[in-house]
C-alpha positions in Angstrom: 0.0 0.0 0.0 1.6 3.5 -1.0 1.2 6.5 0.6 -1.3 7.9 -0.9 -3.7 5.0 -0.5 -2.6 5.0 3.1 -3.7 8.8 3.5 -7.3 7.9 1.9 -7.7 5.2 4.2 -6.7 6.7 7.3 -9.0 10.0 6.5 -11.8 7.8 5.1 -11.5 6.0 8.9 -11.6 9.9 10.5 -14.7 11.0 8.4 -16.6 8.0 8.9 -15.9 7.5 12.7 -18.9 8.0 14.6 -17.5 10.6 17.0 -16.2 12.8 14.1 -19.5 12.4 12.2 -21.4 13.8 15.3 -19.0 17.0 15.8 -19.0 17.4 12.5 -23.0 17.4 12.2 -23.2 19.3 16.0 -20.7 21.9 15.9 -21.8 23.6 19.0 -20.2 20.9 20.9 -16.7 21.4 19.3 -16.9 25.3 21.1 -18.5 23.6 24.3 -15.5 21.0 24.3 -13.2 23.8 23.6 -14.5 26.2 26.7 -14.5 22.7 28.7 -11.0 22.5 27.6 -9.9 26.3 28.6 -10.8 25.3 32.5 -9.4 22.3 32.5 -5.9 24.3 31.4 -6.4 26.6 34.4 -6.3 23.5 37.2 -4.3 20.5 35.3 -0.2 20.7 34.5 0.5 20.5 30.9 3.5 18.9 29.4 5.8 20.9 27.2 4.8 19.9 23.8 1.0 20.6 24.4 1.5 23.6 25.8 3.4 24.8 22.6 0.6 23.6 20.4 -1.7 25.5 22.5 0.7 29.0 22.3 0.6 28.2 18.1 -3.5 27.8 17.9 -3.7 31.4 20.1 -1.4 33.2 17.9 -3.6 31.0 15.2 -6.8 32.4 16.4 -5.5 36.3 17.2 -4.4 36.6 13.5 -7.4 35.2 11.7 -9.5 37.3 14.0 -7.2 40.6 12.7 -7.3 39.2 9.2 -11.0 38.4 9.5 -11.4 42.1 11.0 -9.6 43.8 7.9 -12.0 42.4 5.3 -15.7 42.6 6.6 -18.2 45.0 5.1 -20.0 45.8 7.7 -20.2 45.3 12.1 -22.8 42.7 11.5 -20.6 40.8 9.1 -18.9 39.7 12.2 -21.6 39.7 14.8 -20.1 37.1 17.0 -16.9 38.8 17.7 -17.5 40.1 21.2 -18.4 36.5 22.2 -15.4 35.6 20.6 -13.9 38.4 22.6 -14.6 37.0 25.6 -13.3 33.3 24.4 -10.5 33.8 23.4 -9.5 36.4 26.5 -10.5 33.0 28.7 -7.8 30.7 26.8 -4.9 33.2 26.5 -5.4 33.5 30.1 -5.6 29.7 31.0 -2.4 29.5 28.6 -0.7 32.2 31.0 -1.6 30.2 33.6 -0.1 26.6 32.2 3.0 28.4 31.4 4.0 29.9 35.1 3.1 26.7 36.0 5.4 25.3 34.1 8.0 27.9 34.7 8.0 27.7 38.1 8.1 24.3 38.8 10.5 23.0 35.9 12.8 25.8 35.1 11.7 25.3 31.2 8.6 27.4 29.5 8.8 25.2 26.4 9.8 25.3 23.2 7.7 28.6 21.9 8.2 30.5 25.1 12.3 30.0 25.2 12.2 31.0 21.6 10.4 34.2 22.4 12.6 35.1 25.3 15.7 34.3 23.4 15.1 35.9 20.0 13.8 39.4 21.8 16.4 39.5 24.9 19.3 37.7 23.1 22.5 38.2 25.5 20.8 41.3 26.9 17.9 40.3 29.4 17.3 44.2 30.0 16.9 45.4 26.7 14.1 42.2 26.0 12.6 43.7 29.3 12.5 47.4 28.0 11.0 45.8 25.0 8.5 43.9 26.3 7.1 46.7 28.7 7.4 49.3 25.7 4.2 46.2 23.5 2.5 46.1 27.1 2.1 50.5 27.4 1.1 50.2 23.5 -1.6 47.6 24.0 -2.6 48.3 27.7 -2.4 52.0 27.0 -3.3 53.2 23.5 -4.9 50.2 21.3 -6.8 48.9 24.1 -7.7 52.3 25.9 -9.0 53.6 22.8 -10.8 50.5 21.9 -12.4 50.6 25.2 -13.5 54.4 24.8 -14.5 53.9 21.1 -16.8 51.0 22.0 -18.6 52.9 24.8 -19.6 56.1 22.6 -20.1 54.3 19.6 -22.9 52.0 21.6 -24.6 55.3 22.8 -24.9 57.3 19.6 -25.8 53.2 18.4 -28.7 53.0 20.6 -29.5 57.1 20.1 -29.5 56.7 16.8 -32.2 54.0 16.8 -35.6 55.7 16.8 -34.8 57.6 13.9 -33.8 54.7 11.6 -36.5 52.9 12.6 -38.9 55.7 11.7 -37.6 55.6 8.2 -38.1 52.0 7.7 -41.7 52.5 9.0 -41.6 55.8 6.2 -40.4 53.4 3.4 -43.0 50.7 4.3 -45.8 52.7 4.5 -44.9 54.5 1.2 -44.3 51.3 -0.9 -40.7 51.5 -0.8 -39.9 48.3 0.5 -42.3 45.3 1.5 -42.4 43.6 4.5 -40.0 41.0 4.1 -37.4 44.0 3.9 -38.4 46.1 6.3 -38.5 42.8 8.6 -35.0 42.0 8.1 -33.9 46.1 7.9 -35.4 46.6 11.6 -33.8 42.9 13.0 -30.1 44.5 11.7 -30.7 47.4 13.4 -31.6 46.0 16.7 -28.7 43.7 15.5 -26.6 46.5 14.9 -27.6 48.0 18.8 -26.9 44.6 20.4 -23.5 44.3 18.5 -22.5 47.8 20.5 -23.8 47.4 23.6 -22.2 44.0 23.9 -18.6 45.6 22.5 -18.9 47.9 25.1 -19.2 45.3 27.8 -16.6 43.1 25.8 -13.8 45.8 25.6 -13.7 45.8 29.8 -12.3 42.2 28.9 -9.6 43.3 26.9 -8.6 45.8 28.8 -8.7 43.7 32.0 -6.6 41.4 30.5 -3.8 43.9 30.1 -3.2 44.6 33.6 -3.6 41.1 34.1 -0.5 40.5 31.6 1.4 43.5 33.6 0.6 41.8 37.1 1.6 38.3 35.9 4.8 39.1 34.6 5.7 40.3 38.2 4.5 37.6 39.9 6.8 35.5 37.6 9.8 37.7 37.7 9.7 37.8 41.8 8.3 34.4 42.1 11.0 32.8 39.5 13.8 34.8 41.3 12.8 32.5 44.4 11.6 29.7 43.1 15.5 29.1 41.2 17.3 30.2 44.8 15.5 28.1 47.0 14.0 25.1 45.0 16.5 25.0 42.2 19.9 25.8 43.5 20.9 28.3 41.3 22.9 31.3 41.7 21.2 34.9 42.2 22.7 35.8 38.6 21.5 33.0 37.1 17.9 32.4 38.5 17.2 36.2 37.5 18.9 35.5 34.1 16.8 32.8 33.3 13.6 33.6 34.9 13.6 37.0 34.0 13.9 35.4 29.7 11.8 32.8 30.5 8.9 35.4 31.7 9.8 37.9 29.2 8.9 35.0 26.8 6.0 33.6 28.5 4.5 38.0 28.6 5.3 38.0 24.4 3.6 34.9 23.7 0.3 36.3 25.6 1.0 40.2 24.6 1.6 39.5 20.5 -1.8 38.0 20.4 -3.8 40.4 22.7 -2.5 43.1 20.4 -3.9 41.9 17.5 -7.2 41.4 19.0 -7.3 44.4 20.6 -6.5 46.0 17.2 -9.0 44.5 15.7 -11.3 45.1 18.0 -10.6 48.8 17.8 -10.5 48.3 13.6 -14.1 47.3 14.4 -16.1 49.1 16.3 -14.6 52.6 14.6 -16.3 51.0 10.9 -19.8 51.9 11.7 -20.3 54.2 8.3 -17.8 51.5 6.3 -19.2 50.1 2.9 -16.9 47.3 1.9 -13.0 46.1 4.0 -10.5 48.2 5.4 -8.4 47.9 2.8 -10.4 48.9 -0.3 -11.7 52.2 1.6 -7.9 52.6 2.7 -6.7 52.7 -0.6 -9.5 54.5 -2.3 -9.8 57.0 0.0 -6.2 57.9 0.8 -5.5 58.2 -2.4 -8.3 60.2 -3.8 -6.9 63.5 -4.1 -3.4 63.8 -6.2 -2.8 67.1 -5.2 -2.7 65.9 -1.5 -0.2 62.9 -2.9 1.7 65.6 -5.0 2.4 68.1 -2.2 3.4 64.9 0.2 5.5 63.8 -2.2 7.4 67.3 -2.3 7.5 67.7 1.6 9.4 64.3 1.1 12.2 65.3 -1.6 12.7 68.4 0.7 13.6 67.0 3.8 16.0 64.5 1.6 17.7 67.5 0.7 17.9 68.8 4.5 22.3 68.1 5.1 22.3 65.7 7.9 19.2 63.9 6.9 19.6 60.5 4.7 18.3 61.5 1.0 17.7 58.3 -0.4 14.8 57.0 1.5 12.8 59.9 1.6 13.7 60.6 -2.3 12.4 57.1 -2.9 9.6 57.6 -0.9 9.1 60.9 -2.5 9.0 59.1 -6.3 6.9 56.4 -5.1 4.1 59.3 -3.5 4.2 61.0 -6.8 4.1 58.2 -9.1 0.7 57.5 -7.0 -0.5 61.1 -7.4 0.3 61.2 -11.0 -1.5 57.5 -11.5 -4.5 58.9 -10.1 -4.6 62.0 -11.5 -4.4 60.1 -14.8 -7.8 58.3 -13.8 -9.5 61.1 -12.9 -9.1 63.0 -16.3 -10.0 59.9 -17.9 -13.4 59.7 -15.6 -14.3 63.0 -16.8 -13.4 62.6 -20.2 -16.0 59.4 -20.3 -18.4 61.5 -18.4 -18.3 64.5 -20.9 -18.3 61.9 -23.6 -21.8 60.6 -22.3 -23.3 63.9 -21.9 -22.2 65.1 -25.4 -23.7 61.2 -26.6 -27.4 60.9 -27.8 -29.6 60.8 -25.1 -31.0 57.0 -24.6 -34.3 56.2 -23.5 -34.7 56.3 -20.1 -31.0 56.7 -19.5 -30.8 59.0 -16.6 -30.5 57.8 -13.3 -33.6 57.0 -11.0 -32.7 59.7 -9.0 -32.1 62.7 -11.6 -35.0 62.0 -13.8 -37.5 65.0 -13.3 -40.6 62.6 -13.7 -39.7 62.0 -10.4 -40.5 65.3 -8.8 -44.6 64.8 -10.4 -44.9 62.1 -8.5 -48.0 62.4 -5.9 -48.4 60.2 -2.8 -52.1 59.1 -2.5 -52.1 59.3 1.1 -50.3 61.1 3.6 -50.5 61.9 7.2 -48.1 65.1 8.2 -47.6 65.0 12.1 -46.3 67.8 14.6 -42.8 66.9 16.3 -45.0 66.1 19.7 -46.6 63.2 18.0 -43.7 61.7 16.5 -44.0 59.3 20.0 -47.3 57.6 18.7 -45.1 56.5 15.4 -41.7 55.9 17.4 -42.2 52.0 18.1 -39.2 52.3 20.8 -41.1 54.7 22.6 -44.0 52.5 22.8 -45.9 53.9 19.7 -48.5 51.6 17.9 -50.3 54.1 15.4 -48.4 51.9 12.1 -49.7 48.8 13.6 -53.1 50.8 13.5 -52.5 52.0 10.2 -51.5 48.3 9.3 -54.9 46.9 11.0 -56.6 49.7 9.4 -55.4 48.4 5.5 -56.9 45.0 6.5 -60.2 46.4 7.7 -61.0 48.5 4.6 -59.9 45.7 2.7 -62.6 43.2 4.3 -65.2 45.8 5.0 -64.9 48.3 1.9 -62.7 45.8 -0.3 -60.6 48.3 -1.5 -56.7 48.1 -1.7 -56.1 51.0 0.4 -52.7 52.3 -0.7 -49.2 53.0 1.7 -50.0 55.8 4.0 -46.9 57.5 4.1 -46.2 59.2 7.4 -44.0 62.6 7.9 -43.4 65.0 10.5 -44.1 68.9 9.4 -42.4 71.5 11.4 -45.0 74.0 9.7 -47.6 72.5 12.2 -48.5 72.8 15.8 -46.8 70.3 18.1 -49.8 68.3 18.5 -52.0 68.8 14.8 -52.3 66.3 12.3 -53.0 66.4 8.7 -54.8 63.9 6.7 -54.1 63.9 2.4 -55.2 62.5 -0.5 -53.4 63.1 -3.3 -52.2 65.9 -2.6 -55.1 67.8 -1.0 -55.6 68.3 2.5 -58.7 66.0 3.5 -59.3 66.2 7.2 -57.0 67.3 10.1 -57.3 67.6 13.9 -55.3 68.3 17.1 -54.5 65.8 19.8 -53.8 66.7 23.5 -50.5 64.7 23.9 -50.4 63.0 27.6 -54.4 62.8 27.9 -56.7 60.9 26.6 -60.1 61.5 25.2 -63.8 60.4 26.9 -66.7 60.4 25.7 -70.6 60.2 27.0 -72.0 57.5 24.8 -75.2 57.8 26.5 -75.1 55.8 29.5 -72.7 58.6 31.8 -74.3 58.3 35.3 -71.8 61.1 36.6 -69.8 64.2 34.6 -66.0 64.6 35.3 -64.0 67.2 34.7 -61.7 67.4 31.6 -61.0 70.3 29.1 -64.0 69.8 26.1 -63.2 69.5 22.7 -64.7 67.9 19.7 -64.2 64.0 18.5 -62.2 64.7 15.4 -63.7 61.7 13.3 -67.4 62.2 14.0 -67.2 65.6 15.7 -69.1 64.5 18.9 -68.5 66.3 22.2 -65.8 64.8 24.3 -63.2 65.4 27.0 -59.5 65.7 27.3 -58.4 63.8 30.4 -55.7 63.1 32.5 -54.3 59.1 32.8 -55.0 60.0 36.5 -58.6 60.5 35.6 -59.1 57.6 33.4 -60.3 54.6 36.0 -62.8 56.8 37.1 -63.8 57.7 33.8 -64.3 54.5 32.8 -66.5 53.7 36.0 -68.8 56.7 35.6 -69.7 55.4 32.0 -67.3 57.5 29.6 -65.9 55.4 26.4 -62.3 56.4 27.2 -60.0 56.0 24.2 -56.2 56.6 23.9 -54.8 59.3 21.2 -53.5 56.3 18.2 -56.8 55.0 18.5 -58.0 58.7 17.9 -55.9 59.0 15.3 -57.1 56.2 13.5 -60.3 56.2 13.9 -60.2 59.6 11.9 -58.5 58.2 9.2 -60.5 55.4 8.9 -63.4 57.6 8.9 -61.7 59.8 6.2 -61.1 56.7 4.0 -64.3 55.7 4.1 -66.0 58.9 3.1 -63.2 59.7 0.7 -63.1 55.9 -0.6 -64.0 56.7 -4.3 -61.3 59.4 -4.3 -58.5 56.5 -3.7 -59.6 54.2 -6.1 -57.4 54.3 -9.1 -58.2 52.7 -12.3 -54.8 50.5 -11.8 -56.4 49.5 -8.1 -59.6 48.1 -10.6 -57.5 46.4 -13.1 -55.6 44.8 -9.8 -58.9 43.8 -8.2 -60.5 42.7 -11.3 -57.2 40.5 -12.3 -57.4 38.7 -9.0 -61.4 37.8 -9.5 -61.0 36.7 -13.1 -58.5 33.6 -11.2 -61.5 32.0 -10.2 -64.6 33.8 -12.4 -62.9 34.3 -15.4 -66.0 33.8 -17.4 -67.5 36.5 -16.2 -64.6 39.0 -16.3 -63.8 38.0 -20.0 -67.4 38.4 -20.6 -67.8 42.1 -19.3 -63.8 43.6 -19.7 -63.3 45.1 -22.4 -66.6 43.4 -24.8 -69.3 45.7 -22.7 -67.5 47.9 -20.2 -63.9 49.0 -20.3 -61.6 49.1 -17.0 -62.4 53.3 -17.1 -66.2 52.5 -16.5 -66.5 49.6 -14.1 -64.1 52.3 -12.3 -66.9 54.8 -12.2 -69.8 52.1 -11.2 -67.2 51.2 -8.5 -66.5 54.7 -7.5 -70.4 55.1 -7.5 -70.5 52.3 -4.8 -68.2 53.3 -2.4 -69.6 56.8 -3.2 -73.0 55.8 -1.6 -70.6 53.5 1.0 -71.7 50.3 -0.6 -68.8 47.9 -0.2 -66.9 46.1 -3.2 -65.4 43.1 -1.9 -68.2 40.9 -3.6 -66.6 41.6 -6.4 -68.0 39.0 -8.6 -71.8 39.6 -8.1 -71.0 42.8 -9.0 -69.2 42.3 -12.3 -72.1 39.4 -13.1 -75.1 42.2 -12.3 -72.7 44.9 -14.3 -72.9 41.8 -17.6 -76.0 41.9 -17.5 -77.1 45.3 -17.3 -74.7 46.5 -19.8 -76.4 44.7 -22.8 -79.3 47.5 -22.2 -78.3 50.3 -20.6 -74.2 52.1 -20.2 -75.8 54.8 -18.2 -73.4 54.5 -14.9 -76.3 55.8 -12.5 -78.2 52.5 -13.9 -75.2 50.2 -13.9 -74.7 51.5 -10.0 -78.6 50.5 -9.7 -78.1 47.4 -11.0 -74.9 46.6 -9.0 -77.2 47.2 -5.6 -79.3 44.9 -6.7 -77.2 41.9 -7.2 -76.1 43.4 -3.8 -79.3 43.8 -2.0 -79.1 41.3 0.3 -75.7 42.4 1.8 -76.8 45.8 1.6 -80.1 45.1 3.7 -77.7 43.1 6.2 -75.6 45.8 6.2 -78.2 48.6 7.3 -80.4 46.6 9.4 -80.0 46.3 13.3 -78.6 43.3 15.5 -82.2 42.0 15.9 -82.7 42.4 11.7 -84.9 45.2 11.9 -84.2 47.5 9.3 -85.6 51.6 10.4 -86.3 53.5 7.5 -87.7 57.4 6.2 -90.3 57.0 3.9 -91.8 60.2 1.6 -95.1 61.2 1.5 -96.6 60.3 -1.5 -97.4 63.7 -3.7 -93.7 64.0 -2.8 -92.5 61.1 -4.7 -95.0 61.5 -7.5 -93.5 64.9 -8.1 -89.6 63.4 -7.8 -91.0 61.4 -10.3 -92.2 63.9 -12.9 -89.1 66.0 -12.2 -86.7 63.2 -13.6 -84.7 64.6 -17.0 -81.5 62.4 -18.5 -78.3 64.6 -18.5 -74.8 63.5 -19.7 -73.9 62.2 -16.4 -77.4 60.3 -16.0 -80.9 60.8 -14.6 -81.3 63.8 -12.5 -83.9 66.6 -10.6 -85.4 69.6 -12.0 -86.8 71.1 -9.1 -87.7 74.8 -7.8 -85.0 76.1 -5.5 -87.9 76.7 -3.0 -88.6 72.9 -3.4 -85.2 71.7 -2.5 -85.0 73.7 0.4 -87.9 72.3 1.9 -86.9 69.0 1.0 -83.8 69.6 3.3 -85.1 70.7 6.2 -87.6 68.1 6.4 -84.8 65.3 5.5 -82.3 67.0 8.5 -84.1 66.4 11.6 -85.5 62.9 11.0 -81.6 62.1 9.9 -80.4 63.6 13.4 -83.1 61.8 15.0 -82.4 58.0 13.6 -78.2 59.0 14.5 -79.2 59.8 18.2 -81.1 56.7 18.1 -78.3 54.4 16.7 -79.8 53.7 13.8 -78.6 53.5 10.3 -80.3 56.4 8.5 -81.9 55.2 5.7 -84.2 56.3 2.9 -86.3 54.5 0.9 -88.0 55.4 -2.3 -88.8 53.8 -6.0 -86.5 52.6 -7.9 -87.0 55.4 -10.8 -86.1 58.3 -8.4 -83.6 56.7 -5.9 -79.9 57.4 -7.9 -81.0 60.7 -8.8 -82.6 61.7 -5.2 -79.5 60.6 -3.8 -77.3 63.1 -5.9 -79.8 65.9 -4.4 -78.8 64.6 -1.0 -75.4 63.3 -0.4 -73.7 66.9 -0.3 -75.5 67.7 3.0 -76.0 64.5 4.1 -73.8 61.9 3.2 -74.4 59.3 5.9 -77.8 58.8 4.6 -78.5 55.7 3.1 -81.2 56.0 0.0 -82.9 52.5 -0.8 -85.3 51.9 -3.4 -88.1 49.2 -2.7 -86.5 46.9 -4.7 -83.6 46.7 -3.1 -85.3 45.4 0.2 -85.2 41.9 -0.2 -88.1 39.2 1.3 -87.6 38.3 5.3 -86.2 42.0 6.5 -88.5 43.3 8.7 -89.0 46.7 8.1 -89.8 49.5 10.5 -90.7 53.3 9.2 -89.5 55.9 11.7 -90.7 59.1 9.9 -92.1 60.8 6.5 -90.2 63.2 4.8 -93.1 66.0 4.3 -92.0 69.2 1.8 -95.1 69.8 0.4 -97.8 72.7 0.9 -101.4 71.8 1.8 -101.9 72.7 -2.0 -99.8 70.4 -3.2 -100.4 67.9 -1.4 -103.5 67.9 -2.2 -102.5 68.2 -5.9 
């Protein structure tokens, strides 16, 4: 059997052994071995020969944690390192530990520690000593001092810094930016990010502790070596501190070398917080960006070679070197700005400017905004307990199941322009609705049922504009016991916008948002979207019948019954004030659902009936369908007698509602929904068998004449 075929077999036996397969397959157990092993170096004497393979594998382990150091991207590209900190701080301490040990009781610090002691002292122990303390003052003193104070202020401005990026994730998200998955994994790196800091800061203290460590040990070797050789070895007071003294000059280099790496890299590290790609590459790049810098080096340089007394060849090599640089990069900076100048003087390509310069950008309008004074920046600020984009998440959902409209990112921004505390709610653009919150309070309300009054400052319910109370958290138990609906100031907050999406629905629906919805329905009907887009209707004027739905606050989500009722009706009539009709009828059951009370009792307005009669005459078709030609004086009337009954049924509870025939109920609706648009208009029709019905009041505009008429 050669060699080679001896090699295969004896590593095919390794790989296939059962131990080596299971530390292979588990490899936390090869670190818990490890740490197992770093305590059982601090209490049991190691020969010679192991203890020099231990000194190699920490020298190992300090330079691939430098290298390592140099060539990360970013912190979190090495997010283990103050655990590894603290590991490897454990073992080169156990190793100091073994090696006085071994000092002490045998005379001989092995084969890596004599070498140490030999190659720095030579024939001179005190020079090796001045040599040795000269590494301990640089590590104790400047790399791991610095390190230390570094870590510290870079894990407060870390953790300072924290609301504010994760406001503008939440900002991205909420405009459309980025999707979950990313702001997911952008929020975990920074809390990553935090951690990383706060545990450098706690892991430096380690470093640093192991420095005076180093400086006490070697001491306690020097002395204790001194008498150890006297009185246990009979040597000579020359020769026990001769070899003693090298022995622990090369035990403290074997344990400072390493420690200085880590503690550079450690300080290499944590000052890399704004780095984009390894040391080196932003070393080079960024030293060397400016020739005129490397130019005017490279003179200082030949000057002071030409100082008498001062040797003129290395700093006129030097000098050439430095300006050989400059004059490379100068070179590649001309030629970066002779390709630039090139492009610009080039034909223009489509689309060829970047994302960020192309003025299409700038008309770009969000479809939904909320501007927020500095004071309420807390209710957004998730690390100061702020839930309002959870709301504002909840909220999408709920218009989605109730209205089933794709409510667009809501993107959230603070404007200095407002008072602390005011809000602003837009849609495209346009201010819709705003209010003012009383930061700190929180606002009650009498629903009805208040069996005693407290004191607060009043103020107006933004979303319905009902009276309410600010109050202080002190004053919201008993609030709560005398009967007040108590509600805190996110839930405020979105309640109004809900409310604002709701009445402003039709204003948010874009025609891509009906292409969207209509696209997902045709994955299970797609007979009956093939059938009605484009052969009857276009995507522009299902759009309006939609808009006409949500106008009247008639939800979409049944999306197929509508587009079935829209295929029929279509074939007859493109009038959109009939297709809407016809859309509340496929609907009518929901909609009779949807109005009626718990118990299924749905309380309606009816008109008196030389009222309707009239409506009815009055009809004419316009361009935008059926409408009322009615005397001013008419109208008026009509008004006041609908306002008061309206009031009523809301006092009540109730869901006002209005029902009529089916000829006058889209048109009669236009007349109403400016002044009131939480009245509900039904036509007869749309009530469907088994809803129990229950008329409230009779809207009476008519003169006895008329009337009688």
């Amino acid at each position: 059997m050669n060699g080679k075929e001896q090699f295969q077999q004896a590593s095919g036996w390794l790989f296939k052994n059962p131990v080596a397969d299971f530390l292979v397959k588990r490899k936390d157990f090869l670190l818990l071995l490890g740490i197992i092993g770093v305590i059982a170096v601090l209490v049991i004497p190691l020969p010679a020969p192991v203890l020099d393979l231990l000194l190699s594998l920490s020298f190992s382990i300090a330079l691939l944690i430098l290298m390592v150091s140099m060539f990360i991207n970013t912190v979190l590209d090495f997010s283990i390192f103050p655990g590894v900190l603290l590991v490897t701080t454990l073992f080169k301490l156990s190793l100091n530990v073994a090696t006085t040990r071994l000092i002490l009781s045998t005379g001989e610090g092995g084969s890596v520690v004599e070498a140490f002691g030999s190659f720095v002292t030579g024939d001179n122990v005190v020079i090796g000593a001045v040599i040795f303390v000269i590494l301990l003052v640089i590590n104790f003193n400047v790399i791991t001092s610095g390190s230390t104070r570094i870590a510290e202020v870079a894990a407060r401005f870390t953790l300072d810094a924290m609301p504010g990026k994760q406001m503008a994730v939440d900002a991205d998200l909420n405009a459309g930016i980025i999707d979950e998955a990313e702001a997911k994994k952008r929020r975990s790196d920074i809390q990553r990010e935090a951690d990383f800091f706060g545990a450098m800061d706690g892991a430096s203290k380690f470093v640093k502790g192991e420095a005076v460590a180093g400086l006490i040990i070697t001491a306690v070797n020097i002395v204790g070596g001194f008498a150890v050789g006297m009185l246990m070895l009979d040597m000579d007071a020359p020769k026990a501190m001769s070899t003693f003294t090298k022995l622990t000059i090369g035990d403290g280099l074997v344990g400072q070398i390493p420690s200085l790496m880590i503690s550079t890299a450690s300080g290499i590290i944590v000052t890399r917080a704004a780095s984009k790609s390894n040391l080196g590459a932003e070393v080079t790049n960024q030293l060397a960006q400016s020739p005129t810098a490397l130019f005017l080096t490279a003179m200082v340089m030949a000057g002071l070679g030409a100082v008498p007394g001062l040797p003129t060849l290395p700093f006129m090599v030097l000098g050439a070197g430095i300006a050989l640089v400059g004059w490379g990069r100068n070179r590649a900076i001309k030629a970066e700005v002779a390709s630039k100048a090139a492009a610009a003087l080039a034909p223009p390509k489509k689309d060829s400017k970047p994302e960020d310069d192309r003025i299409e950008n700038y008309l770009a309008v969000d479809q939904m905004e909320l501007e927020i004074g500095y004071a309420l920046i807390p209710l957004v600020d998730v690390n100061q307990g702020g839930d309002l984009l959870e709301r504002i998440t909840m909220l999408r959902r709920q218009c989605a199941t109730e209205m089933g409209i794709i409510v667009p990112p809501i993107r959230i921004r603070d404007n200095i322009l407002l008072r602390p505390a005011q809000y602003i709610v837009k849609i495209k653009g346009v201010e819709i609705g705003q209010g003012e919150l009383m930061t700190g309070s929180y606002l009650a309300m009498d629903p009805g049922t208040v069996s005693r009054k407290i004191s607060g400052i009043p103020t107006r319910e933004p979303a319905f504009g009902l009276p309410a109370l600010w109050i202080t958290e002190s004053q919201k138990e008993s609030a709560e016991l005398a009967g007040y609906t108590v509600v805190e100031l996110p839930a405020v907050l979105a309640t109004h916008l809900t409310e604002v999406i709701r009445a402003h629905s039709h204003d948010i629906l874009s025609r891509q948002d009906v292409k969207t919805l209509i696209d997902n329905v045709r994955a299970t009907h797609g007979t009956v979207v093939d059938e009605l887009v484009p052969a009857l209707l276009s995507y522009g004027e299902v759009q309006r019948v939609l808009e006409g739905l949500l106008r009247e606050r008639v939800s979409i989500r049944d999306l197929p019954t509508i587009l079935e009722a829209l295929s029929d009706a279509a074939r007859i009539n493109r009038d959109v004030g009939s297709l809407v009709d016809a859309a509340r009828l496929g609907l009518a059951r929901s909609l009779c659902k949807q109005l009626s009370d718990p118990e299924g009792v749905l309380t309606v307005l009816t008109l008196e009936p030389g009222l309707e009669q009239i409506l009815d005459a009055s009809i004419h078709a316009g361009e935008k369908g059926p409408r009322l030609l009615l005397r001013p004086e008419l109208v008026g009337r009509i008004l006041e007698a609908v306002g008061p009954l309206v009031e009523e049924l809301s006092a009540s509870g109730d869901n006002p509602v209005l029902v009529c025939s089916p000829s006058i109920r889209h048109p009669l609706r236009r007349l109403l929904e400016a002044n009131y648009p939480q009245l509900s208009v039904l036509s007869y029709a749309e009530i469907v068998p088994g809803v129990q019905v229950r008329t409230r009041g009779m809207v009476q505009a008519l003169d006895s004449n008329q009337n009688h008429t």
